[in-house]
C-alpha positions in Angstrom: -1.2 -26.6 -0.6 1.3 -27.5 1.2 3.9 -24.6 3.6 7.6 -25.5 3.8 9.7 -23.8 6.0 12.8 -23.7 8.8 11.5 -22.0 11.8 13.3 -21.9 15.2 11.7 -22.4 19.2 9.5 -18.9 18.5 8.5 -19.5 15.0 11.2 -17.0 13.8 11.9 -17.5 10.1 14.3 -14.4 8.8 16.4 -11.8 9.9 16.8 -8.3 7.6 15.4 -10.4 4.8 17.9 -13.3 5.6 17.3 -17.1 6.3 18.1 -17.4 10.2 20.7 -20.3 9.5 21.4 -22.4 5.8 21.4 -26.1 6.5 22.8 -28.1 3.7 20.2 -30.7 4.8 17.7 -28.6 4.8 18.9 -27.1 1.4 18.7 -30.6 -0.2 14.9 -31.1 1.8 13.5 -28.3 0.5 15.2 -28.7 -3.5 13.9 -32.6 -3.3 10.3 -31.2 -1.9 9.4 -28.7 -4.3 11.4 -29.7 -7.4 8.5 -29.7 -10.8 5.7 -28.1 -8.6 4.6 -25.1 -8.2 6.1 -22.2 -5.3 4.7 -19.3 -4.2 6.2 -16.6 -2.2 6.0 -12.7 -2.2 8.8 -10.6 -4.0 11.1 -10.2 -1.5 11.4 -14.0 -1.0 12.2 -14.1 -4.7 14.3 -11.3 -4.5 16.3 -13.2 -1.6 17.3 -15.9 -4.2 20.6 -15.9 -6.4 20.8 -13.1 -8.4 16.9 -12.2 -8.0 16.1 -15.3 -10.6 12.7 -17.8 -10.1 14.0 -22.0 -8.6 14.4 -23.7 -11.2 12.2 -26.8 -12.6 9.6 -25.4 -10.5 6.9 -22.9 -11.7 7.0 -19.9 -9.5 4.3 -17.4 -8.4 4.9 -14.5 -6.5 2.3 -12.2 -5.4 3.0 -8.0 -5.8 1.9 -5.4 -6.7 4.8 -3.8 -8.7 3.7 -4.3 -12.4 7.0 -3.5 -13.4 8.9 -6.7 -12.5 6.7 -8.7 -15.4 9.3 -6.7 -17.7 11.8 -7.6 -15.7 11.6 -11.1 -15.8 9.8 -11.4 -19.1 12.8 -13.7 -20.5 11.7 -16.3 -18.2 8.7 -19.0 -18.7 8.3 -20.4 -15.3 7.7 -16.9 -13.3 4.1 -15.5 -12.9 3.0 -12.4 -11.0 -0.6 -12.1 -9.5 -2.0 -9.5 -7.0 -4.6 -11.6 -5.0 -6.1 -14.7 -4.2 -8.3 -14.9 -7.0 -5.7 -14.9 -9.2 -3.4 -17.5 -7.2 -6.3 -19.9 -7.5 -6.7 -19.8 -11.2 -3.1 -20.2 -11.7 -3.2 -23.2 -9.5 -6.3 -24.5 -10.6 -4.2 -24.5 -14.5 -1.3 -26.3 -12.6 -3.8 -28.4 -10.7 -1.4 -31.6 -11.7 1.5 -30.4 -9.7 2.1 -29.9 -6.3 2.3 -26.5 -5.0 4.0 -25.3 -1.9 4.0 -21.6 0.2 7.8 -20.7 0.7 7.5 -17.2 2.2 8.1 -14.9 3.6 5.9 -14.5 6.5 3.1 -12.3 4.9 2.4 -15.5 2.4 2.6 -17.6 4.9 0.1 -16.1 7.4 -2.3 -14.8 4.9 -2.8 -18.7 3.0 -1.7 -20.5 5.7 -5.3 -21.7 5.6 -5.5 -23.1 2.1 -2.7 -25.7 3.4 -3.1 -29.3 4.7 0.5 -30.2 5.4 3.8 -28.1 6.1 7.1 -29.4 5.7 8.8 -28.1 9.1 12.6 -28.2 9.6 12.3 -27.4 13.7 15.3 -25.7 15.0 15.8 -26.5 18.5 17.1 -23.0 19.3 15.8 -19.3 19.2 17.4 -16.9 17.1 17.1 -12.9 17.1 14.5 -13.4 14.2 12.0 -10.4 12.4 9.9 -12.6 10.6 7.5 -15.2 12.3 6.0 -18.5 10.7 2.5 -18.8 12.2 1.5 -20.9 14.8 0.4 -24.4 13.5 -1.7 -25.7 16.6 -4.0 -22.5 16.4 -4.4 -23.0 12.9 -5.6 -26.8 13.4 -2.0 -28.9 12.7 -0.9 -32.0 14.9 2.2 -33.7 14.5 2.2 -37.1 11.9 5.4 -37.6 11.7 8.9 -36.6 12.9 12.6 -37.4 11.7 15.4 -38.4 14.7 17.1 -35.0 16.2 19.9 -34.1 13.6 22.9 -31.5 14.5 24.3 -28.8 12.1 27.2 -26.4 13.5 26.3 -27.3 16.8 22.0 -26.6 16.5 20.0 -29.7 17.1 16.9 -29.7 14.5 14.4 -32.1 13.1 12.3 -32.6 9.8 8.0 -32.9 11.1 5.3 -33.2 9.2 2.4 -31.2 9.9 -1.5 -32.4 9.4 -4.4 -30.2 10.0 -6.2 -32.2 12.5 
């Protein structure tokens, strides 16, 4: 799996359920990234997006324990809802020919941050007042492999890096 994320100097990620900062850039990275694969994020990650509705052109899991929300979203094909691990790997194991990606929030991330290989990292070069942390890569094993040139947005310097376990 792969983890795709924008995280800032202390590995904040959110704020009151919020992304710290929307990069167009980054917008387009992550859309070109995980367009026909498979996400997975927990509810409140999906319930952060436009009018509470799964990307499109992807196939989206989300892991919860509310039963309820398969009625709610029982007009849409591309949406599943599991409560564990077991059931995250036989979804992905039936999706096995597309790539899948962790997108949040920061329970998802830190609980399968070990079933990645790679993470997609746009690097903000400045700290915000964050609530929600993106675990740290180089104790879980990741080394740089590559790195875009230092890009600026509204006056924050960031960067794209690609993350390897070593």
């Amino acid at each position: 799996m792969i983890a795709i994320a924008c995280i800032d100097t202390k590995n904040g990620i959110g704020k009151n359920g919020k992304l710290l900062i929307s990069i167009p850039e980054d917008m387009q990275f992550f859309v070109e990234n995980t367009r026909d694969s498979v996400v997975v994020m927990g509810r409140k990650t999906l319930f952060s997006f436009k009018d509470r509705k799964p990307l499109k052109n992807r196939i989206n899991i989300v892991f919860t324990n509310n039963d309820e929300l398969k009625n709610e979203y029982k007009d849409f094909d591309n949406i599943f809802f599991i409560k564990n691990e077991a059931e995250l790997d036989s979804l992905l194991e039936k999706y096995k020919d597309k790539k899948a990606f962790l997108i949040g929030g920061a329970k998802i991330y830190n609980n399968l941050i070990g079933k990645c290989d790679t993470c997609l990292i746009t690097k903000l070069d400045k700290a915000f007042d964050a609530d929600t942390f993106f675990p740290d890569l180089e104790e879980h094993g990741f080394v740089i492999e590559s790195e875009s040139e230092n890009k600026t947005y509204e006056g924050i310097n960031y960067k794209f890096i690609k993350y390897k376990r070593g």
